[in-house]
mmCIF entry with sequence, helices, sheets and N, C-alpha, C, O atoms, coordinates in Angstrom:
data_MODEL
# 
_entry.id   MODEL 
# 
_entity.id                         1 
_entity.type                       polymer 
_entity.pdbx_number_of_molecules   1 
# 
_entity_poly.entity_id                      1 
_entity_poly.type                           'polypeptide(L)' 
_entity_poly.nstd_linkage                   no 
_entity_poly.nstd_monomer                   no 
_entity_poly.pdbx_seq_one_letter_code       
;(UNK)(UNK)(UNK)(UNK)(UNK)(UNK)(UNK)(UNK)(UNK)(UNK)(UNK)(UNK)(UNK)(UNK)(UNK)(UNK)
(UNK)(UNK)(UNK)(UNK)(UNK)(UNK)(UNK)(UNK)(UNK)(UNK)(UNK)(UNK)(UNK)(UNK)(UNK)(UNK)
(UNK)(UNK)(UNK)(UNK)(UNK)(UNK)(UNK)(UNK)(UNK)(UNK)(UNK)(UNK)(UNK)(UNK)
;
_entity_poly.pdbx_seq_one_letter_code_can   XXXXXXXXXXXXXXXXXXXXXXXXXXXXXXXXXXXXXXXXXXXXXX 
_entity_poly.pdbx_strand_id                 A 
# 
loop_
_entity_poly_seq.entity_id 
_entity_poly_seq.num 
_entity_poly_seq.mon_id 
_entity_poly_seq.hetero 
1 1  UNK n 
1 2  UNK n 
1 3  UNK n 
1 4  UNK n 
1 5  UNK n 
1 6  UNK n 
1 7  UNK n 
1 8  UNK n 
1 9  UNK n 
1 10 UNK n 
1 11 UNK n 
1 12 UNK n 
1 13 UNK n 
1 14 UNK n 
1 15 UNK n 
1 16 UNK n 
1 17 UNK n 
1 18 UNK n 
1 19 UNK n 
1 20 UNK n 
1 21 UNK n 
1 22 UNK n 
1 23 UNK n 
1 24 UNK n 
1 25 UNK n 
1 26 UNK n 
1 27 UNK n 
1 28 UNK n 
1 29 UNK n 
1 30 UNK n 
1 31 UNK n 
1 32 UNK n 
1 33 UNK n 
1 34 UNK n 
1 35 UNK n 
1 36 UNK n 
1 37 UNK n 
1 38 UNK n 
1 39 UNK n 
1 40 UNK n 
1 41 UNK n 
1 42 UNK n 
1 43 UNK n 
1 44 UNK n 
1 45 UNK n 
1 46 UNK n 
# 
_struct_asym.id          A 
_struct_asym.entity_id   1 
# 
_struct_conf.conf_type_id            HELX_P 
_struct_conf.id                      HELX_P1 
_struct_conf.pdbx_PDB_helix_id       AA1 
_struct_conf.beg_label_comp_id       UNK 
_struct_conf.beg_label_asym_id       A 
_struct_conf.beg_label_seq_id        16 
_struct_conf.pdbx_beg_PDB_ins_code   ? 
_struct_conf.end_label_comp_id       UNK 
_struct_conf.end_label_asym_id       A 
_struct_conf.end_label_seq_id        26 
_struct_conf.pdbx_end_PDB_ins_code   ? 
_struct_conf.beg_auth_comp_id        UNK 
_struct_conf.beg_auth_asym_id        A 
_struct_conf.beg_auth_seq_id         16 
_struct_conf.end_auth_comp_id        UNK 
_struct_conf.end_auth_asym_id        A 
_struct_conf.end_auth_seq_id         26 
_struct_conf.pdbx_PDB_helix_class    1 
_struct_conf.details                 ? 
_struct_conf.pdbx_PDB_helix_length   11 
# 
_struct_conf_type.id          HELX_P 
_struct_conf_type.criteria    ? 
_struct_conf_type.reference   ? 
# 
_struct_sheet.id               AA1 
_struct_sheet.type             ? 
_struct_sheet.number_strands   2 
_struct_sheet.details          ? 
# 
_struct_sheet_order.sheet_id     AA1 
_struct_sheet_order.range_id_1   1 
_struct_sheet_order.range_id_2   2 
_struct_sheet_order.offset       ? 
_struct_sheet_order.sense        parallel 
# 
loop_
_struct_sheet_range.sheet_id 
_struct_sheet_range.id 
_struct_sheet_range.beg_label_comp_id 
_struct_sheet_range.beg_label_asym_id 
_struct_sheet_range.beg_label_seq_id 
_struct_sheet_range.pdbx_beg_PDB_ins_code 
_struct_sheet_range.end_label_comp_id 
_struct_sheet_range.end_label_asym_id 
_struct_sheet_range.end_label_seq_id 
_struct_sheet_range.pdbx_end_PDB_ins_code 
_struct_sheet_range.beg_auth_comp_id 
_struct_sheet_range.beg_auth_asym_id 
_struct_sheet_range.beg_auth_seq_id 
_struct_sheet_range.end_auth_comp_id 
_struct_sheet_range.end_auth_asym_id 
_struct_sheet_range.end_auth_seq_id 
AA1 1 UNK A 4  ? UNK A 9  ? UNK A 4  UNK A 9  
AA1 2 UNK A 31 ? UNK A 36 ? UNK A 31 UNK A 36 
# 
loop_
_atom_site.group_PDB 
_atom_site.id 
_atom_site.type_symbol 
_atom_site.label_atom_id 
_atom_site.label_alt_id 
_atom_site.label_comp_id 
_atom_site.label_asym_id 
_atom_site.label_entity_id 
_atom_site.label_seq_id 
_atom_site.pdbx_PDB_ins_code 
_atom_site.Cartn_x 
_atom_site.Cartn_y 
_atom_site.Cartn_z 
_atom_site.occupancy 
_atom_site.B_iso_or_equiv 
_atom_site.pdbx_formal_charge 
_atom_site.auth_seq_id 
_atom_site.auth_comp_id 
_atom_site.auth_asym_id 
_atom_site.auth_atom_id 
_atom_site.pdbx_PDB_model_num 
ATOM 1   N N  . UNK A 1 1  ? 0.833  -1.168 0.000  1.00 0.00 ? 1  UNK A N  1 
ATOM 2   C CA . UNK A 1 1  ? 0.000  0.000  0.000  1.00 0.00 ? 1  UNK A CA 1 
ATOM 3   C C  . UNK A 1 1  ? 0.889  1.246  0.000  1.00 0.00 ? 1  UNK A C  1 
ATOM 4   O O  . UNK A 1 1  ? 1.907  1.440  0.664  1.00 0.00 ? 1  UNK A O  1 
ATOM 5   N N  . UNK A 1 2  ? 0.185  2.190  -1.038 1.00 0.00 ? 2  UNK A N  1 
ATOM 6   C CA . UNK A 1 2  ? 1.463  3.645  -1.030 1.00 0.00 ? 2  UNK A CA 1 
ATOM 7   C C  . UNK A 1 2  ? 1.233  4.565  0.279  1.00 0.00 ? 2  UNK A C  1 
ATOM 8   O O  . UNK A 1 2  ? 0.215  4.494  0.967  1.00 0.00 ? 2  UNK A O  1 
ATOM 9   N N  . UNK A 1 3  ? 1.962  5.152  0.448  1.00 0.00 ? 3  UNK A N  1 
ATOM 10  C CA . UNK A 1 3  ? 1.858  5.650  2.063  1.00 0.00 ? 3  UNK A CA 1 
ATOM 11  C C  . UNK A 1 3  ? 1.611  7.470  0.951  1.00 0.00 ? 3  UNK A C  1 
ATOM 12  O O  . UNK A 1 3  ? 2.108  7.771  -0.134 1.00 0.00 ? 3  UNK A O  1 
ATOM 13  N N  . UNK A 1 4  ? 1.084  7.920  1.457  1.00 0.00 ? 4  UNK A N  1 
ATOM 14  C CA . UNK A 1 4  ? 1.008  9.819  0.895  1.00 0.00 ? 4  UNK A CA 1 
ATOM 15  C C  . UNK A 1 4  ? 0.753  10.536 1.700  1.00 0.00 ? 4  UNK A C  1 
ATOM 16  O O  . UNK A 1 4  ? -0.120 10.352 2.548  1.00 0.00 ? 4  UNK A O  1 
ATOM 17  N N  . UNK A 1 5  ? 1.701  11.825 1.567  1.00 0.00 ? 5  UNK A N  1 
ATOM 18  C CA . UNK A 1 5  ? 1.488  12.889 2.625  1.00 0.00 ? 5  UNK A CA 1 
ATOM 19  C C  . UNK A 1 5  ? 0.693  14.022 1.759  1.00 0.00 ? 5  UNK A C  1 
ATOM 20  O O  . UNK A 1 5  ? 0.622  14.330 0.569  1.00 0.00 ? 5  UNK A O  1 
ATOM 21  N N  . UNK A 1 6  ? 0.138  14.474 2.979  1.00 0.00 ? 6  UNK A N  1 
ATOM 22  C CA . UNK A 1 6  ? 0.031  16.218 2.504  1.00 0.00 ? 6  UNK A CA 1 
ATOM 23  C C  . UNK A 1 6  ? 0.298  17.365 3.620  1.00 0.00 ? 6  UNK A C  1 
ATOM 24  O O  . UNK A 1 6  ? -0.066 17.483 4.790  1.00 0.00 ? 6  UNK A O  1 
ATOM 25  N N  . UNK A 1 7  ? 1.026  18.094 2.823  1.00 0.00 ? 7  UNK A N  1 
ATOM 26  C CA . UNK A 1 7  ? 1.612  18.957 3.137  1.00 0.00 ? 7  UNK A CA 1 
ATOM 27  C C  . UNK A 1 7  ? 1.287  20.144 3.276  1.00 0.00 ? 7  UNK A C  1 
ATOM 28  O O  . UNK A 1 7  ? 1.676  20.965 2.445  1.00 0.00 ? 7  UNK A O  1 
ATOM 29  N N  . UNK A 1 8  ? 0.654  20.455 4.145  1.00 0.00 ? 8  UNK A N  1 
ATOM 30  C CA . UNK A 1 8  ? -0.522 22.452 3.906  1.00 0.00 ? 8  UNK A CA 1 
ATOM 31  C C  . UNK A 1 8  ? 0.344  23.442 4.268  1.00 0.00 ? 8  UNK A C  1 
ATOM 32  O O  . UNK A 1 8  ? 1.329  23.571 4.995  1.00 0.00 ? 8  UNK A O  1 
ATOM 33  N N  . UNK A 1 9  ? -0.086 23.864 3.801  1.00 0.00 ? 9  UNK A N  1 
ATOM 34  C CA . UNK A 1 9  ? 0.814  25.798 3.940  1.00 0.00 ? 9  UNK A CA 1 
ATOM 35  C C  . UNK A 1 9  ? 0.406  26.911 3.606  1.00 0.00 ? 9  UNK A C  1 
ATOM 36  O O  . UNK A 1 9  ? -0.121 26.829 2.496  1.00 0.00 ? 9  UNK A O  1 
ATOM 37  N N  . UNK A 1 10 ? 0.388  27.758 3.945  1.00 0.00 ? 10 UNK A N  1 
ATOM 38  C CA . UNK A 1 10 ? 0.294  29.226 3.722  1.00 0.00 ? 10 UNK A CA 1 
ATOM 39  C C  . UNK A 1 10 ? 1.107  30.070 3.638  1.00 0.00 ? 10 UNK A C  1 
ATOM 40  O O  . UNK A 1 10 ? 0.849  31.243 3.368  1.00 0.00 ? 10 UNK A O  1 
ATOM 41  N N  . UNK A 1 11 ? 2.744  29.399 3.957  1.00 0.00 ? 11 UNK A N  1 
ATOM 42  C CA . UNK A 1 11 ? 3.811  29.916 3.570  1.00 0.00 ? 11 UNK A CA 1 
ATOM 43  C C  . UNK A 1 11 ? 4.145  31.225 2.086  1.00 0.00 ? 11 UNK A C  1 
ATOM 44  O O  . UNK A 1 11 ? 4.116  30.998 0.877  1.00 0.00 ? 11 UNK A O  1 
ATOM 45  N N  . UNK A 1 12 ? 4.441  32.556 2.819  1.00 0.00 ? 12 UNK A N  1 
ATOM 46  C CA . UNK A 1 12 ? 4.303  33.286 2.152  1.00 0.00 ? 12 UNK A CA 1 
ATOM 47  C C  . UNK A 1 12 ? 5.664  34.659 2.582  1.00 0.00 ? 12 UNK A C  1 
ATOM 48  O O  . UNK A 1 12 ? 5.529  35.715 3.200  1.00 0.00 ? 12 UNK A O  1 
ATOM 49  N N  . UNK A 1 13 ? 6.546  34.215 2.121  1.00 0.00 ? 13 UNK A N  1 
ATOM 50  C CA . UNK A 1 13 ? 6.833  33.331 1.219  1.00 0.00 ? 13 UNK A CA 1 
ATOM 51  C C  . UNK A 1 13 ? 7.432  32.092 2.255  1.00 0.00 ? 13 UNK A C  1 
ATOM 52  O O  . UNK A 1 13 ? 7.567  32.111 3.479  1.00 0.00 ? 13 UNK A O  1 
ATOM 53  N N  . UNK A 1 14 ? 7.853  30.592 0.875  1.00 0.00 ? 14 UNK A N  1 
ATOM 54  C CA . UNK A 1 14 ? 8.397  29.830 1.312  1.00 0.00 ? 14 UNK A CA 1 
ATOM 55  C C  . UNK A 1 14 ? 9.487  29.574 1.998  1.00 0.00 ? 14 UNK A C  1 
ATOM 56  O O  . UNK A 1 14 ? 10.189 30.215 1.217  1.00 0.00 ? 14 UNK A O  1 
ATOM 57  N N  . UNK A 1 15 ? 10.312 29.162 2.848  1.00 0.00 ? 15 UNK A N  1 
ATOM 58  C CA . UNK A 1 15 ? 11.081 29.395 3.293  1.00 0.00 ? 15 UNK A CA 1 
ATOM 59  C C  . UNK A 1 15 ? 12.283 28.083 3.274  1.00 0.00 ? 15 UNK A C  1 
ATOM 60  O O  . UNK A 1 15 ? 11.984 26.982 2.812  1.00 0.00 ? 15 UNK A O  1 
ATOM 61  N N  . UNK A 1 16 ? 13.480 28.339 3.766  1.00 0.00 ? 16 UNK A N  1 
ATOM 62  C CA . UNK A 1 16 ? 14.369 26.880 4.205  1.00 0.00 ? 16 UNK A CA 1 
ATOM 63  C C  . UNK A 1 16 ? 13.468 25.892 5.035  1.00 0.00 ? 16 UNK A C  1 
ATOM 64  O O  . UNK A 1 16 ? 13.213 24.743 4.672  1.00 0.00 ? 16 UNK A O  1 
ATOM 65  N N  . UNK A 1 17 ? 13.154 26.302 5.842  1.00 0.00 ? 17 UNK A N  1 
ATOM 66  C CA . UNK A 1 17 ? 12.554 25.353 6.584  1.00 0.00 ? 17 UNK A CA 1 
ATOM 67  C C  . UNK A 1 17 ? 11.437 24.270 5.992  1.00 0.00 ? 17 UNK A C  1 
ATOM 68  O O  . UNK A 1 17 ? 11.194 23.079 6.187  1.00 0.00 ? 17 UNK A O  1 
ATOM 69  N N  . UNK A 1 18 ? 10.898 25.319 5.175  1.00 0.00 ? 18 UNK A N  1 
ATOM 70  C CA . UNK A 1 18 ? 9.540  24.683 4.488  1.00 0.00 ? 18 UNK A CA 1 
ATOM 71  C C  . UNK A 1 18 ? 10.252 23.886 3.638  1.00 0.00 ? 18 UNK A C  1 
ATOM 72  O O  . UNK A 1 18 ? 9.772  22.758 3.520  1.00 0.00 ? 18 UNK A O  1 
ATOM 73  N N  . UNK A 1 19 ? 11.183 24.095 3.046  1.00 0.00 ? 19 UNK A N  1 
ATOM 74  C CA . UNK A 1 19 ? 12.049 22.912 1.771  1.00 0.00 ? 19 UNK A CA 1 
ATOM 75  C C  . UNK A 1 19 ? 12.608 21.849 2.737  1.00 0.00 ? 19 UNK A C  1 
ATOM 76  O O  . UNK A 1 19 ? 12.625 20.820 2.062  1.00 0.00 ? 19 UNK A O  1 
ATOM 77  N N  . UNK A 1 20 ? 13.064 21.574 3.940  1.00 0.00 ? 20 UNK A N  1 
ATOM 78  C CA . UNK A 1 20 ? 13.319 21.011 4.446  1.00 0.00 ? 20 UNK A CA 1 
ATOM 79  C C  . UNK A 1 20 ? 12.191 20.256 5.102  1.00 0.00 ? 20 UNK A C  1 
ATOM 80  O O  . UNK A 1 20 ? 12.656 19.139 5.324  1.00 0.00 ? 20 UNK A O  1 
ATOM 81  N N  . UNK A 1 21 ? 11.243 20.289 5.424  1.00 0.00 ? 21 UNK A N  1 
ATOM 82  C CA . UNK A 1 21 ? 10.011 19.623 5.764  1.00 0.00 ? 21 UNK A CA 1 
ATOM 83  C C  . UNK A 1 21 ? 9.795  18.810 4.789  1.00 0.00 ? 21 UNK A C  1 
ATOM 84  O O  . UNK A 1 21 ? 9.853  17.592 4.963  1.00 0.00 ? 21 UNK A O  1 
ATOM 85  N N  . UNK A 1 22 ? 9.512  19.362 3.609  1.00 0.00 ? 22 UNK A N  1 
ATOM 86  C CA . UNK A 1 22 ? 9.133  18.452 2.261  1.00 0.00 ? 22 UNK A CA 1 
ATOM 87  C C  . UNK A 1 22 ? 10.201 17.908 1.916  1.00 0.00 ? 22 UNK A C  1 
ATOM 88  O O  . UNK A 1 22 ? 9.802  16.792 1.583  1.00 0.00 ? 22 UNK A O  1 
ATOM 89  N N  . UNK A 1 23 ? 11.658 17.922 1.709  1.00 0.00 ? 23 UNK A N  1 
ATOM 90  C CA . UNK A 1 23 ? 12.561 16.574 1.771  1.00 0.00 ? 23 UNK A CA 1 
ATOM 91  C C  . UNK A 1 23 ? 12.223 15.874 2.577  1.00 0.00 ? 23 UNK A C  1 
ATOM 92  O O  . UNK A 1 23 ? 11.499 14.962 2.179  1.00 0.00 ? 23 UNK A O  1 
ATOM 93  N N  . UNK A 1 24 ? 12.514 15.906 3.945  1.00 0.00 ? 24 UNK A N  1 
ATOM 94  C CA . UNK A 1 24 ? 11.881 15.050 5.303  1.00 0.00 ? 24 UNK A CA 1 
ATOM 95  C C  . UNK A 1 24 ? 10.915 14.157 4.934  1.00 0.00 ? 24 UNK A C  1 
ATOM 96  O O  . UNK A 1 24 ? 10.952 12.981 5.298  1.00 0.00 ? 24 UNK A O  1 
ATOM 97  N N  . UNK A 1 25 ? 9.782  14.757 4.025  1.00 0.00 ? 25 UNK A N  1 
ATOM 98  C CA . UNK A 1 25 ? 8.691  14.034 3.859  1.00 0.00 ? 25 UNK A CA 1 
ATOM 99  C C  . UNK A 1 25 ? 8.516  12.642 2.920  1.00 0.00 ? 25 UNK A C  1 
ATOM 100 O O  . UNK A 1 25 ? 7.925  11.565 3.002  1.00 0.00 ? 25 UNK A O  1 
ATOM 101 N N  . UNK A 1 26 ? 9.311  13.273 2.075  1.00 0.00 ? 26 UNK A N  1 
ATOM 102 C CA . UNK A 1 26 ? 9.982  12.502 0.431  1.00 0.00 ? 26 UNK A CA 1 
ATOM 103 C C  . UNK A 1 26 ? 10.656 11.278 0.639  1.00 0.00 ? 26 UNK A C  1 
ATOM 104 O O  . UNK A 1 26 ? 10.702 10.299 -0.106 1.00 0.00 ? 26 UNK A O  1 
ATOM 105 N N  . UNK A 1 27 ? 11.371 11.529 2.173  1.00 0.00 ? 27 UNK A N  1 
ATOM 106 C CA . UNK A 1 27 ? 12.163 10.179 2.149  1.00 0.00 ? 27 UNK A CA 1 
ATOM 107 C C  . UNK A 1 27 ? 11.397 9.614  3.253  1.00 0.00 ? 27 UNK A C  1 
ATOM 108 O O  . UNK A 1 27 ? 11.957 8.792  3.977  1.00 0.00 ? 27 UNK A O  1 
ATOM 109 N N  . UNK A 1 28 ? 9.838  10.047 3.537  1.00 0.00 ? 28 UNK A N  1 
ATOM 110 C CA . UNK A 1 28 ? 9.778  8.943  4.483  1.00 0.00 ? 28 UNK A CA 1 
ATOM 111 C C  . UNK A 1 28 ? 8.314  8.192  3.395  1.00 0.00 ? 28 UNK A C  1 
ATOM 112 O O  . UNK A 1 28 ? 8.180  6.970  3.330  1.00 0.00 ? 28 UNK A O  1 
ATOM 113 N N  . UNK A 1 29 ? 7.488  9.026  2.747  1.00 0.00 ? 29 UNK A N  1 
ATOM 114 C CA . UNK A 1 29 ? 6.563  8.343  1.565  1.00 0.00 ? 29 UNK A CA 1 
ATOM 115 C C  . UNK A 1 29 ? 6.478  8.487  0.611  1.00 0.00 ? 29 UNK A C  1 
ATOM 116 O O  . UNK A 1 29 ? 7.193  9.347  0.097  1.00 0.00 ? 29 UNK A O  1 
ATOM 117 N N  . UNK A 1 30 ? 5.580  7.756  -0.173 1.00 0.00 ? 30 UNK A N  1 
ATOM 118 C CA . UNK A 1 30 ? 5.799  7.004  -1.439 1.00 0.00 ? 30 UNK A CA 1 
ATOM 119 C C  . UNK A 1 30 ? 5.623  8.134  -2.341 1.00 0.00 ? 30 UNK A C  1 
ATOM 120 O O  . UNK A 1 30 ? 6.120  8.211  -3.465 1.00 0.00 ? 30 UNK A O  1 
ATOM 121 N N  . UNK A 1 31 ? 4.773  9.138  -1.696 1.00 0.00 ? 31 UNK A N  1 
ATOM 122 C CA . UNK A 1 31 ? 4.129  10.520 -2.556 1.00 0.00 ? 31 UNK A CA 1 
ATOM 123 C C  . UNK A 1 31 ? 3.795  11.647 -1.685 1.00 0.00 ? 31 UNK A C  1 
ATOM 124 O O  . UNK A 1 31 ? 2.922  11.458 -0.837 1.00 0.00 ? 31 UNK A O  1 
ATOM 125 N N  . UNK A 1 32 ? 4.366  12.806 -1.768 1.00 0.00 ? 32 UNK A N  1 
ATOM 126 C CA . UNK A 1 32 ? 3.961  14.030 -1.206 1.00 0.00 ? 32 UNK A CA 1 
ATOM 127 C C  . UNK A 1 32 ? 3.370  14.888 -1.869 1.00 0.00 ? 32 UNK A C  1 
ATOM 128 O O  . UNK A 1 32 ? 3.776  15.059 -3.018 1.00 0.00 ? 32 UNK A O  1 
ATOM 129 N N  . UNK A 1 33 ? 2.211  15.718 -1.375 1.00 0.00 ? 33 UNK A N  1 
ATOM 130 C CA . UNK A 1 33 ? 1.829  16.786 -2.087 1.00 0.00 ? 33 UNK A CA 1 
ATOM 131 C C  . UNK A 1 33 ? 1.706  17.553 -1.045 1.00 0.00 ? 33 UNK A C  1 
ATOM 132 O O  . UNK A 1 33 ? 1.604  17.079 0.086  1.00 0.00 ? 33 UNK A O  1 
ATOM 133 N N  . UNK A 1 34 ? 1.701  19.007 -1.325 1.00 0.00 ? 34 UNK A N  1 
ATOM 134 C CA . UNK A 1 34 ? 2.134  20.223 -1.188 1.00 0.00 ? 34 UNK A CA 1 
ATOM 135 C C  . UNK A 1 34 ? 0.479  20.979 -1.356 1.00 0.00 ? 34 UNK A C  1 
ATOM 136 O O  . UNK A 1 34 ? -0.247 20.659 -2.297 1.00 0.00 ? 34 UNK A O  1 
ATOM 137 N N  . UNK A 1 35 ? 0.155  21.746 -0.566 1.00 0.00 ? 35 UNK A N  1 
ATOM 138 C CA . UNK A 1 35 ? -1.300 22.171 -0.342 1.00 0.00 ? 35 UNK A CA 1 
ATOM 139 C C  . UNK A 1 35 ? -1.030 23.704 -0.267 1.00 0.00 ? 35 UNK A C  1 
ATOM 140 O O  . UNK A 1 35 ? -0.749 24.132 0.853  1.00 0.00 ? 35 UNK A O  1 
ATOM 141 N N  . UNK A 1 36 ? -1.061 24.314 -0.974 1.00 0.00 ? 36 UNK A N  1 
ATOM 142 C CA . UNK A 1 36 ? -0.734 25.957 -0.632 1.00 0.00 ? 36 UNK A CA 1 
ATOM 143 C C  . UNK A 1 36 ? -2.014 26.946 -1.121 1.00 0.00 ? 36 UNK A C  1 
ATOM 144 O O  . UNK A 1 36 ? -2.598 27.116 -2.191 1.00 0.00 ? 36 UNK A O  1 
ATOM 145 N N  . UNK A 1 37 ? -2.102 27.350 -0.143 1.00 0.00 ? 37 UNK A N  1 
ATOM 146 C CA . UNK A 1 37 ? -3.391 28.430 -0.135 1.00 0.00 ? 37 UNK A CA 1 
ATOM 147 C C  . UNK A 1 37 ? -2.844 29.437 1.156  1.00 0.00 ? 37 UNK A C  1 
ATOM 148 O O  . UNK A 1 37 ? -2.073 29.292 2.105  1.00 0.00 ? 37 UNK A O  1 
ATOM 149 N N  . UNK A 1 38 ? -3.856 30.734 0.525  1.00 0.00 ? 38 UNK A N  1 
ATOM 150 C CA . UNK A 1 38 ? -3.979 32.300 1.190  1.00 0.00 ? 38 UNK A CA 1 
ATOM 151 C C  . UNK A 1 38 ? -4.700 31.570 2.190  1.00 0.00 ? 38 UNK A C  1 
ATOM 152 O O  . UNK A 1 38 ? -5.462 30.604 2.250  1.00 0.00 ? 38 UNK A O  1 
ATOM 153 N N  . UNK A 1 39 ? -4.019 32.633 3.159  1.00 0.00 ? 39 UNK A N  1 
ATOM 154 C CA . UNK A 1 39 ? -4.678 32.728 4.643  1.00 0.00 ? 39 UNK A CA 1 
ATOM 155 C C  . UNK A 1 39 ? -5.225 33.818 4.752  1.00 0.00 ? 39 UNK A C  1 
ATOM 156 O O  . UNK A 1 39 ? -4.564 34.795 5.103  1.00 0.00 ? 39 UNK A O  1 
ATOM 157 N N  . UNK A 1 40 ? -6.457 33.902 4.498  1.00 0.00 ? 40 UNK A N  1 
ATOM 158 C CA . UNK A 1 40 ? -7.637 35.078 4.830  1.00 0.00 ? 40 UNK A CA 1 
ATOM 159 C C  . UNK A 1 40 ? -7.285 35.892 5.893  1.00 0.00 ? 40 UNK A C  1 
ATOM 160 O O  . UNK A 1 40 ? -7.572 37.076 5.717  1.00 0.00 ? 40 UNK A O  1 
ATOM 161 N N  . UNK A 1 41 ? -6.804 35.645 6.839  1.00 0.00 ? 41 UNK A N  1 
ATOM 162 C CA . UNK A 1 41 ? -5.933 36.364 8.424  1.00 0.00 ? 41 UNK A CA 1 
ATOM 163 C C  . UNK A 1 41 ? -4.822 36.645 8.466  1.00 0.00 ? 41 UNK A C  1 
ATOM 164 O O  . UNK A 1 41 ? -4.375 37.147 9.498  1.00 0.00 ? 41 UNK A O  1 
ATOM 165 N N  . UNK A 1 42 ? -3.829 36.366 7.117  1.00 0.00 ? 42 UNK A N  1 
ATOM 166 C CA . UNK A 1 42 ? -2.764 37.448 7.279  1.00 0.00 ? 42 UNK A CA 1 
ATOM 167 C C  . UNK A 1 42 ? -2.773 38.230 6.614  1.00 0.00 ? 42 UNK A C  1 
ATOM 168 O O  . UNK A 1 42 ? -3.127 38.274 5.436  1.00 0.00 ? 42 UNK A O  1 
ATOM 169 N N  . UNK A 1 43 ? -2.105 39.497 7.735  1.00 0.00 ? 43 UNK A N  1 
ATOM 170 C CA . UNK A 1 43 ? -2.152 40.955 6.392  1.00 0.00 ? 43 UNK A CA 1 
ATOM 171 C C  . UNK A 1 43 ? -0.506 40.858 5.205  1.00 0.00 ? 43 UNK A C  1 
ATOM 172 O O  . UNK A 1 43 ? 0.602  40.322 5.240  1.00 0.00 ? 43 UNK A O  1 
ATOM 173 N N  . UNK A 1 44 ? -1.011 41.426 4.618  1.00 0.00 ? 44 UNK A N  1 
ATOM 174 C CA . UNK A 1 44 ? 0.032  41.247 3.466  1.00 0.00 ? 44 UNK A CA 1 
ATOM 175 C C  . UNK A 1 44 ? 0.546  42.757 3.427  1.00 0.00 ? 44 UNK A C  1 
ATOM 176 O O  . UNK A 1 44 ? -0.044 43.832 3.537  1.00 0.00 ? 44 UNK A O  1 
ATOM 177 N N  . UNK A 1 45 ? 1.903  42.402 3.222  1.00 0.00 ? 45 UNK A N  1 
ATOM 178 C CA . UNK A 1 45 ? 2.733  43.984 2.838  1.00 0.00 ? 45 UNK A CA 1 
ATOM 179 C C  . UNK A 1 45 ? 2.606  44.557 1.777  1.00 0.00 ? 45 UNK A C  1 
ATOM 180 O O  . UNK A 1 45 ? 2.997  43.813 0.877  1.00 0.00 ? 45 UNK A O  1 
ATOM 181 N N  . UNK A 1 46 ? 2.109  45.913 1.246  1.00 0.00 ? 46 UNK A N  1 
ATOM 182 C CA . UNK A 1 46 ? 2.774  46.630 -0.236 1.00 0.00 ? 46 UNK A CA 1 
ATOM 183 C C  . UNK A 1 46 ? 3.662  47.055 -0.718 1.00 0.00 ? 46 UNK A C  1 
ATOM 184 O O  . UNK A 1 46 ? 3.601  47.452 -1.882 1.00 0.00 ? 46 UNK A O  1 
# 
């Protein structure tokens, strides 16, 4: 059976850490996906 992650974020922007989570993830299942969506509650800079 394939093992699959998902991965949510709102990361804005992405960061080291966040690339390092998703390697982490890669070597532990068969398939990762990556979930990225706006967070209605943060304010954003101009």
């Amino acid at each position: 059976m394939q093992q699959i992650a998902l991965f949510g974020t709102s990361a804005d922007p992405p960061t080291i850490g966040h690339q390092a989570i998703m390697e982490w993830l890669v070597g532990l299942y068969d398939q990762v996906a990556v979930w990225a969506a706006d967070n209605p509650f943060k304010t954003h800079r101009s």
